[in-house]
C-alpha positions, 0 to 999 in steps of 0.5 A, spaced: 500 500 500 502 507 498 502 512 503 502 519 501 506 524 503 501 529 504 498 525 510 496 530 515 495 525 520 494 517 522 489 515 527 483 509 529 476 510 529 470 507 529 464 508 524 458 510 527 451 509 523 446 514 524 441 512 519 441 517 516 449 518 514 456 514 517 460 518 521 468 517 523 469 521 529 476 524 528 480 525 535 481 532 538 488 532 539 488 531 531 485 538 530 489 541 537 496 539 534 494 542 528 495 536 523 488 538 521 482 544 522 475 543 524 470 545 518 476 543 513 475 538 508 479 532 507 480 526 503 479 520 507 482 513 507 479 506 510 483 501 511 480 494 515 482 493 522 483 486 520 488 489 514 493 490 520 495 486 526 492 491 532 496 486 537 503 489 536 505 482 541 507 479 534 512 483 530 512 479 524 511 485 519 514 484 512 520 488 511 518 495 505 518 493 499 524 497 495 517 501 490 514 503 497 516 509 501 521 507 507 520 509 514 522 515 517 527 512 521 532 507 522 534 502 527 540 506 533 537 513 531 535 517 537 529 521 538 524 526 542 517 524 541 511 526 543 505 521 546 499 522 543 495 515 545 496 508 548 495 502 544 490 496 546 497 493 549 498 499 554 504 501 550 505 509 548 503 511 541 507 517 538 507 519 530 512 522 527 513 524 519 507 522 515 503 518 521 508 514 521 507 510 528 512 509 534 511 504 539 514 505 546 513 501 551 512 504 558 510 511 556 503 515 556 500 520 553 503 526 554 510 525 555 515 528 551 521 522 550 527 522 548 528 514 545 532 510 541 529 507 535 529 499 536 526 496 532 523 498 524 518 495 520 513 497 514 508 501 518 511 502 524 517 502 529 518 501 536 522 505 540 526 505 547 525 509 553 533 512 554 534 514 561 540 519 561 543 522 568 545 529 568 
C-alpha cells in the first residue's frame, strides 16, 4: 500500500451509523496539534482493522518493499517524541513524519521522550525509553 506524503495525520476510529449518514469521529488532539482544522475538508482513507495486526505482541511485519516509501527512521537513531495515545497493549503511541507510528513501551500520553529507535518495520517502529543522568 502507498502512503502519501501529504498525510496530515494517522489515527483509529470507529464508524458510527446514524441512519441517516456514517460518521468517523476524528480525535481532538488531531485538530489541537494542528495536523488538521475543524470545518476543513479532507480526503479520507479506510483501511480494515483486520488489514493490520492491532496486537503489536507479534512483530512479524514484512520488511518495505524497495517501490514503497521507507520509514522515517532507522534502527540506533535517537529521538524526542511526543505521546499522543496508548495502544490496546498499554504501550505509548507517538507519530512522527507522515503518521508514521512509534511504539514505546512504558510511556503515556503526554510525555515528551527522548528514545532510541529499536526496532523498524513497514508501518511502524518501536522505540526505547533512554534514561540519561545529568
Amino acid at each position: 500500500m502507498e502512503i502519501s506524503d501529504e498525510l496530515l495525520c494517522l489515527f483509529s476510529a470507529t464508524v458510527s451509523d446514524d441512519g441517516e449518514r456514517y460518521t468517523v469521529e476524528i480525535p481532538r488532539r488531531e485538530v489541537d496539534t494542528g495536523a488538521i482544522e475543524a470545518g476543513g475538508t479532507y480526503r479520507v482513507a479506510l483501511i480494515s482493522a483486520d488489514a493490520e495486526s492491532e496486537d503489536h505482541g507479534d512483530r512479524g511485519e514484512a520488511e518495505t518493499p524497495p517501490d514503497q516509501p521507507q520509514p522515517p527512521v532507522e534502527p540506533g537513531e535517537t529521538r524526542y517524541v511526543e505521546i499522543e495515545d496508548i495502544g490496546k497493549q498499554g504501550d505509548g503511541i507517538a507519530r512522527v513524519e507522515r503518521g508514521y507510528v512509534i511504539i514505546v513501551p512504558g510511556a503515556d500520553i503526554g510525555e515528551r521522550v527522548k528514545i532510541e529507535v529499536t526496532e523498524v518495520k513497514s508501518n511502524f517502529a518501536v522505540g526505547e525509553i533512554i534514561d540519561e543522568e545529568d
